[in-house]
N, C-alpha and C positions, 0 to 999 in steps of 0.2 A: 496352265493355272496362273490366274493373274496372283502376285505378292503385295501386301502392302505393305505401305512406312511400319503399320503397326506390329506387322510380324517380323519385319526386318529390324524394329528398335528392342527387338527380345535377344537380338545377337549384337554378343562384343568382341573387339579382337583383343589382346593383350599380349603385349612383347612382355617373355620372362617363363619363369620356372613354373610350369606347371604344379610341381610338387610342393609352392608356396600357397597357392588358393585353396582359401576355404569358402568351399563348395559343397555340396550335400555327395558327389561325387567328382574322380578324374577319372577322364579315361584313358588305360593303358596301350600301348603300341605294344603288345608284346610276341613272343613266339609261340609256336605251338604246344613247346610243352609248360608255360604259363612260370616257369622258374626262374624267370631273371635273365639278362641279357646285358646287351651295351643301350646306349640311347637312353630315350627316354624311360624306356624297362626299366634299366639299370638301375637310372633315378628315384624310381618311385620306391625297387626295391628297398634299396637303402633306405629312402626316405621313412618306410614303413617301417621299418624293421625286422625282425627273422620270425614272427607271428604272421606276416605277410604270404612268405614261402610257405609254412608251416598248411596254411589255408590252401595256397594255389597247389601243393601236393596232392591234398585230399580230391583236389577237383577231376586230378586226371586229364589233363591237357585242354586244348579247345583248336578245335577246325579253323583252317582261314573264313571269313566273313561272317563266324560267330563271333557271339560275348559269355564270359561268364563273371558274377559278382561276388565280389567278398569284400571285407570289412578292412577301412583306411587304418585302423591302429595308429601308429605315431603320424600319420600326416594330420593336416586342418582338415582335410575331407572326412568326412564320415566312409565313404565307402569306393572302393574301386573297378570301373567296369572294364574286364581285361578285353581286347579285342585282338586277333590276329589280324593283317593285312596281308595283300599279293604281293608274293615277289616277281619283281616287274622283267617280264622275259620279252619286254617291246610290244606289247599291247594289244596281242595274238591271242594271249592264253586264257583271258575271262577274265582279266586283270580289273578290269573298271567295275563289273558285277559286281564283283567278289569287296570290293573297297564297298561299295555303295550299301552292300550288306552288314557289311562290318556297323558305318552309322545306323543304318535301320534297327539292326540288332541293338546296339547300345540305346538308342533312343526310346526300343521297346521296354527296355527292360527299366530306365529313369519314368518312364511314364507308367510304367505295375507299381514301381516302388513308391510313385506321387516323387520324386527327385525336385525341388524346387531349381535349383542349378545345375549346372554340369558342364566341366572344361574338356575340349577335347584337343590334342596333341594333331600335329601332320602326318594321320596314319601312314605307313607304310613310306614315307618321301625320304628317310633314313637311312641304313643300308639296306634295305628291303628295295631302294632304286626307283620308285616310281615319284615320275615327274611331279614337280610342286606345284606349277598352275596345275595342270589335268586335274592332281589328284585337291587342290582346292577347290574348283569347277563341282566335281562331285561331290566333296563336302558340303560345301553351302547349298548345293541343290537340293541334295537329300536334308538338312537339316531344314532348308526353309520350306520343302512339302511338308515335312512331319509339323513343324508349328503352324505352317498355316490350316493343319486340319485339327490339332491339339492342343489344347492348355497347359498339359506340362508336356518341357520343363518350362519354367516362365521365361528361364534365362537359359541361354547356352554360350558359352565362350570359348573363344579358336585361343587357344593359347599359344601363341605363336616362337619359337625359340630364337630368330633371331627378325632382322628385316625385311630381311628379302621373303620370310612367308610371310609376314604379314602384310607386305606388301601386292602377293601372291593373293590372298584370302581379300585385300580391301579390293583387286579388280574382280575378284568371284564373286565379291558383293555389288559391282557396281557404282562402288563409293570413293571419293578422293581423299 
């Protein structure tokens, strides 16, 4: 599938807190049973507040390489897409699928909702252990099939936490 400029200027990086942008959605790195964690989990939970958990309770957990949604509460987002990742047992296990699913999931589900934006975190490169190039490689892969077949979301953002992902994500793109 050839890419172009045009669908590649629908993705931004941005060094910083995820849990600062307002975005129609963020998306969560979180665990299985969707209640909060360390990392960027952590963060959001807080950032949401206990109406957050309140929500992820009712959901009943979520698989690795799904998503499920529910409502941002105290963030600028409107709304949160929780995703599980692989944990990285060296690259044996479905490890790459499984991540690759995770974006697909999330992307489906910002594209039913009509999502105009939406930030995504370094799934699973946290302690979940899986490599930050690789697992940038499959992010921007899967994010720029889905826009180069789709209008929403218009925008997608790597929210990057420090530099070296984003670093990690500008060679996934291509870009200097």
């Amino acid at each position: 599938m050839v890419i172009d400029n045009a669908v590649r200027s629908r993705i931004r990086l941005e060094l910083g807190d995820i849990t600062r942008l307002s975005v129609d959605a963020i998306i969560n790195a979180a665990n299985s049973s969707l209640l909060g964690g360390g990392g960027v989990d952590g963060a959001i939970h807080r950032a949401a507040g206990p109406e957050l958990l309140a929500e992820c309770r009712a959901l009943g957990g979520c698989p690795p390489g799904e998503a499920r949604l529910t409502r941002g509460y105290r963030l600028p987002a409107g709304h949160v897409i929780h995703t599980v990742g692989p944990i990285w047992r060296g690259g044996e296990a479905g490890e790459a699928g499984i991540l690759a699913n995770c974006y697909r999931s999330c992307l489906a589900i910002a594209q039913d909702q009509r999502f105009g934006a939406i930030a995504f975190p370094a799934i699973a490169t946290g302690v979940y252990g899986f490599p930050r190039e690789a697992a940038a490689r499959i992010a921007v892969a899967e994010v720029l099939r889905h826009l180069a077949e789709h209008e929403i979301p218009a925008t997608v953002i790597f929210a990057c936490f420090d530099e070296a992902t984003r670093e990690a994500y500008r060679a996934a793109l291509g870009t200097d």
